[in-house]
Backbone bond lengths (Angstrom), bond angles and torsions (degrees), N, CA, C in turn:
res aa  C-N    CA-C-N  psi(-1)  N-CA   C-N-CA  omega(-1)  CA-C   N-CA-C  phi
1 X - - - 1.451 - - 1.526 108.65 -
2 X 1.544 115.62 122.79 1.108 103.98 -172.20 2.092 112.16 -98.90
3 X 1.394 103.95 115.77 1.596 111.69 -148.47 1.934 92.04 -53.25
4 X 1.372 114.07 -55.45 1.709 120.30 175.69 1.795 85.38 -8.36
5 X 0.899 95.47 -96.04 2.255 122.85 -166.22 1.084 100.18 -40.78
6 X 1.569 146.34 -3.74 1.210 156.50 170.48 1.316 110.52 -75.69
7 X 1.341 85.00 -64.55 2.348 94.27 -169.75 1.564 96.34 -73.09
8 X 1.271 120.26 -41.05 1.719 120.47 176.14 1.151 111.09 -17.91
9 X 1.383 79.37 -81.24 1.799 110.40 -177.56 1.525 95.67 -44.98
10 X 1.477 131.44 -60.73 1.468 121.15 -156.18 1.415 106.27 -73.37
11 X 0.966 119.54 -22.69 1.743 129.03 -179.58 2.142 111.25 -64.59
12 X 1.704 97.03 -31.93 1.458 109.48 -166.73 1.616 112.02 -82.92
13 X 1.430 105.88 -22.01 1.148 139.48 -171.18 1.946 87.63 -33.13
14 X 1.391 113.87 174.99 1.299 100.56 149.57 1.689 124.43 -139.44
15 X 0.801 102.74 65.91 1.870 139.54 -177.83 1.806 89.73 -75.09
16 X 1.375 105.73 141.00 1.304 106.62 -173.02 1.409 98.57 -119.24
17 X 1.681 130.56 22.78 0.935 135.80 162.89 1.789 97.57 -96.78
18 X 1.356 141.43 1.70 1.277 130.56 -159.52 1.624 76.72 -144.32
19 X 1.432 146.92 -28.30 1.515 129.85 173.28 1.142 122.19 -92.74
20 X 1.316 131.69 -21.09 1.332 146.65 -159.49 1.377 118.15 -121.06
21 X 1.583 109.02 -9.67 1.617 114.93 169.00 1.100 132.17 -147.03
22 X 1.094 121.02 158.88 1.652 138.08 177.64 1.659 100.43 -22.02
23 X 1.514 135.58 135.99 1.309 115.66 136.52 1.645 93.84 -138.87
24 X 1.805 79.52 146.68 1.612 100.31 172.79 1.176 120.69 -123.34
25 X 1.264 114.46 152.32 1.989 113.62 -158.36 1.769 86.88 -133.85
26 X 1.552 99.46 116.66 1.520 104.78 169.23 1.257 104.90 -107.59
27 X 1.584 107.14 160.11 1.486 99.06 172.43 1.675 85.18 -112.74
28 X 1.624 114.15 154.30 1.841 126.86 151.55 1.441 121.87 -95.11
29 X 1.116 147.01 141.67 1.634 135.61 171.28 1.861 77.33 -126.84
30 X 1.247 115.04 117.92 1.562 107.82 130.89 1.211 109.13 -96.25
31 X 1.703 96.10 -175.75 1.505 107.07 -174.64 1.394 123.58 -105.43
32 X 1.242 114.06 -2.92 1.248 123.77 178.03 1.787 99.85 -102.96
33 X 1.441 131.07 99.54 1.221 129.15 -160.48 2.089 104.23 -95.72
34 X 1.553 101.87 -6.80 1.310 103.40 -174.37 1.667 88.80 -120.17
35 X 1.646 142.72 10.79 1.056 119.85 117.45 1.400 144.62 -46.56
36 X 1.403 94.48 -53.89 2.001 101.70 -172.54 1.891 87.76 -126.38
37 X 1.180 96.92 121.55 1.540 116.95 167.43 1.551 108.57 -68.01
38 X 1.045 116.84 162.22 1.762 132.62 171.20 1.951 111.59 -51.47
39 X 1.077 109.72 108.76 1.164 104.09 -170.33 1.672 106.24 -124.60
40 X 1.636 120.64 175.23 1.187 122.31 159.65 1.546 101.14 -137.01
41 X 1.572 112.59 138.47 1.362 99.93 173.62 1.380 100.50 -142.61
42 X 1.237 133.48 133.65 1.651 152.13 -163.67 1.378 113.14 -125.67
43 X 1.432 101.30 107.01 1.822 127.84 -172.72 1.575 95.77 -84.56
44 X 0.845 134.89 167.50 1.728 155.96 149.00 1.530 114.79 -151.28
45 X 1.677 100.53 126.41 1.544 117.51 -167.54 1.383 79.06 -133.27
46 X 1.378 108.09 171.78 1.221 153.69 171.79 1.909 93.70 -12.86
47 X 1.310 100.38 -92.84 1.140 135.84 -157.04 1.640 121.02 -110.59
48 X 1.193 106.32 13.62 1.238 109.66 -176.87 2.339 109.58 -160.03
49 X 1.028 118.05 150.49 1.359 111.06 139.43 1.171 139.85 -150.10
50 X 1.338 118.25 141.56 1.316 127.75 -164.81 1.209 124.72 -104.61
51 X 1.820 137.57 111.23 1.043 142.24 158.34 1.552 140.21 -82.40
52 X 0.974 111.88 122.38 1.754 134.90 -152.72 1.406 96.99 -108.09
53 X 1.705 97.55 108.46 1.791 105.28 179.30 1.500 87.02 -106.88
54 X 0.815 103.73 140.71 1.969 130.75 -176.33 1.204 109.11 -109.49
55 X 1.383 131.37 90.68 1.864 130.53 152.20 1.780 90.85 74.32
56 X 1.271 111.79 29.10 2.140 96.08 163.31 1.586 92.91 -157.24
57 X 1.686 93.18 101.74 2.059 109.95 173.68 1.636 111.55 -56.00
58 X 1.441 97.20 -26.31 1.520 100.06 -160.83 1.346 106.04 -71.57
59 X 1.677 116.78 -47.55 1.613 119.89 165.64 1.381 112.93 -57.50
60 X 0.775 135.91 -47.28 1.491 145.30 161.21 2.223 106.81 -21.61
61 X 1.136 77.60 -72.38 1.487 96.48 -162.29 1.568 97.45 -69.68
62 X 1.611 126.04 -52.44 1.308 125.97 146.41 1.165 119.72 7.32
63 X 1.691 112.91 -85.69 1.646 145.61 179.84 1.222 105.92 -49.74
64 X 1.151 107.87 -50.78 2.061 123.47 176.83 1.729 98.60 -38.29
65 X 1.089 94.22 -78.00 1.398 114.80 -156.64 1.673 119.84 -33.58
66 X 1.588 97.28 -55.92 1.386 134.25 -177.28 1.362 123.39 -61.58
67 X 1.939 92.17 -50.87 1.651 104.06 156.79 2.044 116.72 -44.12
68 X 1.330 100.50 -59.51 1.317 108.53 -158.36 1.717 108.25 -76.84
69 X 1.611 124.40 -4.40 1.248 137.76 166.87 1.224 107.36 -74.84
70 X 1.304 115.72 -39.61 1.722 122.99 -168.05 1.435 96.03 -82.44
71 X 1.269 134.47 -31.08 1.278 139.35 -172.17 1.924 105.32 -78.67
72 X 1.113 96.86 -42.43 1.316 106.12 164.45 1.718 147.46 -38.07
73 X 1.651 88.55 -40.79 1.276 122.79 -167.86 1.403 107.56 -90.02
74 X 1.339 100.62 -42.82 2.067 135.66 -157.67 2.132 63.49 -69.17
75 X 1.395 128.90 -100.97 1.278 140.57 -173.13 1.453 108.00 -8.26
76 X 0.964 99.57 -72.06 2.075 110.82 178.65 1.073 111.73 -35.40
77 X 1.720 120.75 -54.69 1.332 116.87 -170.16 1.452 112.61 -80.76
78 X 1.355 129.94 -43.58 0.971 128.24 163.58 1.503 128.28 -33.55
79 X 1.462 128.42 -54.92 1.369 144.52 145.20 1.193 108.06 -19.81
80 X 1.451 114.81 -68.12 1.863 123.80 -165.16 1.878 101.77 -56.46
81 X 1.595 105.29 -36.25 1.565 130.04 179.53 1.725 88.69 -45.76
82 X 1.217 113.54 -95.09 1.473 138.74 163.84 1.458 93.62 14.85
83 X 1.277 96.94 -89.31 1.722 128.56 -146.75 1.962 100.79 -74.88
84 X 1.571 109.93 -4.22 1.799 101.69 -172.95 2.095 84.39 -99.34
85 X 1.378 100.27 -31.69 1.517 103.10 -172.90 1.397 111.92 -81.11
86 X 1.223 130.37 -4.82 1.327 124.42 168.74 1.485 135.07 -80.11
C-alpha cells in the first residue's frame, strides 16, 4: 500500500473538517524514546485540526509533504478559476 495515495485520497475526501478548516501537523521528539513510543494523535476543535506526530520525523515530514501538495493543487485550480472567469 502505497501510504503517499492514502493521505491523497484522505485529504480529497469531502469531510468539512479537512475542507473548511485549519489543519496543523506538529511534530514531538522527547528524549526518552523507550518512555513514549512513536505515536499519532488527532484533536478536532471547532474550527481547526491538529495532528500530533510523537518521536517519528518521517511521519511527520510524510504528513508535511502531502499536506503542502494538496495545498498546492487547491492554489492551481483556483488560479485556473481566476484566469477562465476573467
Amino acid at each position: 500500500m502505497n501510504i503517499f495515495k492514502t493521505f491523497e485520497t484522505f485529504l480529497k475526501e469531502p469531510l468539512s473538517i479537512l475542507k473548511n478548516n485549519f489543519i496543523q501537523i506538529v511534530s514531538i521528539q522527547t528524549g526518552n524514546i523507550f518512555e513514549h513510543k512513536p505515536s499519532i494523535d488527532v484533536s478536532l476543535m471547532k474550527d481547526r485540526a491538529q495532528i500530533n506526530v510523537i518521536n517519528n520525523e518521517k511521519v511527520f515530514n510524510l504528513l508535511s509533504l502531502v499536506t503542502q501538495r494538496a495545498e498546492k493543487k487547491r492554489l492551481q485550480k483556483q488560479e485556473e478559476k481566476e484566469h477562465e472567469s476573467a
